[in-house]
C-alpha positions in Angstrom: 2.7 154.0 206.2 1.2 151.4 204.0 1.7 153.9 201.1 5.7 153.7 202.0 5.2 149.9 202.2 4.1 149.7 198.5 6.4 151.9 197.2 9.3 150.1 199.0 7.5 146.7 197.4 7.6 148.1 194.1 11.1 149.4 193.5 12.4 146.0 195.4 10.7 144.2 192.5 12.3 146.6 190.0 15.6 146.3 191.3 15.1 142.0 191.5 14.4 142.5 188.1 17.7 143.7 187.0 19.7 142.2 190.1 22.9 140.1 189.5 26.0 138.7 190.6 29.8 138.3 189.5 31.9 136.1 191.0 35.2 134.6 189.8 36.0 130.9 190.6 38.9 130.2 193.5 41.3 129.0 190.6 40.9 132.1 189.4 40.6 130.7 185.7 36.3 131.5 185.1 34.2 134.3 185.8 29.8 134.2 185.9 27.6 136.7 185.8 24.5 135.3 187.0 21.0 136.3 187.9 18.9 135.1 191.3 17.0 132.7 188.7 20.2 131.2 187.0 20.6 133.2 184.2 23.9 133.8 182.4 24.7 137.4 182.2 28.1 136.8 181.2 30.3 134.1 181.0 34.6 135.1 181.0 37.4 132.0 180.6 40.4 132.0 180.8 42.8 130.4 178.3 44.4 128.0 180.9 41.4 126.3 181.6 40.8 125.7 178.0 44.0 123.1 178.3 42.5 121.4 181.2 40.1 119.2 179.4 36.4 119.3 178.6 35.3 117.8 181.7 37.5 120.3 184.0 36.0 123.4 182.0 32.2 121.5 182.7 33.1 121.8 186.6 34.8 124.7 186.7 31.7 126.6 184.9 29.2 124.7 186.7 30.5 125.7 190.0 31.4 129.1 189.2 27.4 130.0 187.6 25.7 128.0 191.2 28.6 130.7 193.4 27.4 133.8 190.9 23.3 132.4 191.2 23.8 131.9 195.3 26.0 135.6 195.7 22.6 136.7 193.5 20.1 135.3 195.5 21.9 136.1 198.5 22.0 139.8 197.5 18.1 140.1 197.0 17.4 138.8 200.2 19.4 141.3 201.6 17.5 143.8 199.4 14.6 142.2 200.6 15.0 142.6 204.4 16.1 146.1 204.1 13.1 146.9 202.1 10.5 145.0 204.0 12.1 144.2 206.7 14.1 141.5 208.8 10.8 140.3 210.2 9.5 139.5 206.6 12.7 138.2 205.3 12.9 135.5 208.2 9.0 134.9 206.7 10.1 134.5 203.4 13.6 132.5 204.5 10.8 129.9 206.4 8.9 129.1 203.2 11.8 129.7 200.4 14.4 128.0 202.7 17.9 129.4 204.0 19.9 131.8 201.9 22.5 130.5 200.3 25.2 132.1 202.7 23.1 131.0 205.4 23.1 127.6 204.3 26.7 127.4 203.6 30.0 128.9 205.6 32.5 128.2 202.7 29.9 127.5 198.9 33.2 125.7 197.7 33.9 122.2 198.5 37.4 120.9 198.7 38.4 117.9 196.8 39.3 115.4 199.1 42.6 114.0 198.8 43.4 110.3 198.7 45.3 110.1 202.2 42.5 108.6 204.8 42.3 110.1 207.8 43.7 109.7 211.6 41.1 108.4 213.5 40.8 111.5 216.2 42.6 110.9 219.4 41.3 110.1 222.3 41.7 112.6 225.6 42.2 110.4 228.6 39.8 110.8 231.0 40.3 113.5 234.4 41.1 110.9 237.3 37.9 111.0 239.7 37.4 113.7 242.7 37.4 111.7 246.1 37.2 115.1 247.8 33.9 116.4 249.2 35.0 119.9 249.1 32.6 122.4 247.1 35.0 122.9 245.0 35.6 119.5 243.3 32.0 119.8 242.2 32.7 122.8 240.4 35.2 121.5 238.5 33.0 118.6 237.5 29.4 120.4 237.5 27.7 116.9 236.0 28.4 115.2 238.9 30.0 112.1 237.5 31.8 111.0 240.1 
C-alpha cells in the first residue's frame, strides 16, 4: 500500500511537471497557454485586438494568462486528489488556499456599466396572524407576531 502511495506521488509530480492549460479569452480575440506556476507556453492574438489599443491588448493578455494559470492550477489539484486523494487535497486546499474554481463561480468580471443601480425594492410586510390556530404558527415558524 505505501509502495502504491509513492508511486502514485511520483508520477503526480511528473505529470505537474509538464501540466498546462489553454484557454481563450470571452472576446474570443487571445488565446494562453499557461503553466500552474505562470508560465507562458504559448501566447495566440488575434489581429482585431491588435486595433484596439496598447492598453486593451495589456488587459486582454493579462486576464486571458491568470484564466489559462487558474484552469492549470485547477487541473493539478484535480490530479492531485485523484492521486492522493480527496482527503489530502482538502489538506493541501487548507494550507495552499481554495482552488481557483473554488474560489471563483464565473473567473471573469464584467465591466460595470455607467447606469447606477435601482435600489432593490422593498416586499411589504405579511399583515400579522391574530389567529391562535396551529396553523398560523406554521406559516410564521419565528413567532413574530
Amino acid at each position: 500500500m505505501n509502495e502504491e502511495r509513492m508511486q502514485a506521488t511520483e508520477q503526480l509530480q511528473r505529470e505537474l511537471k509538464s501540466l498546462t492549460a489553454t484557454v481563450e479569452h470571452p472576446n474570443g480575440l487571445c488565446t494562453v497557454t499557461a503553466s500552474p506556476r505562470g508560465e507562458i507556453k504559448a501566447l495566440h492574438l488575434h489581429p482585431a485586438l491588435l486595433g484596439q489599443g496598447p492598453r486593451a491588448v495589456g488587459d486582454v493578455v493579462t486576464e486571458t494568462v491568470r484564466l489559462a494559470t487558474n484552469a492549470a492550477v485547477q487541473t493539478s489539484f484535480n490530479r492531485m486528489a485523484l492521486a492522493l486523494g480527496d482527503g489530502m487535497a482538502i489538506d493541501v486546499e487548507s494550507i495552499a488556499g481554495d482552488s481557483p474554481f473554488r474560489s471563483t463561480w464565473n473567473p471573469v468580471v464584467p465591466p460595470k456599466s455607467a447606469a447606477p443601480e435601482a435600489p432593490p425594492e422593498r416586499r411589504p410586510r405579511r399583515p400579522v396572524v391574530e389567529d391562535p390556530d396551529e396553523d398560523a404558527f406554521f406559516e410564521n415558524p419565528f413567532g413574530r407576531r
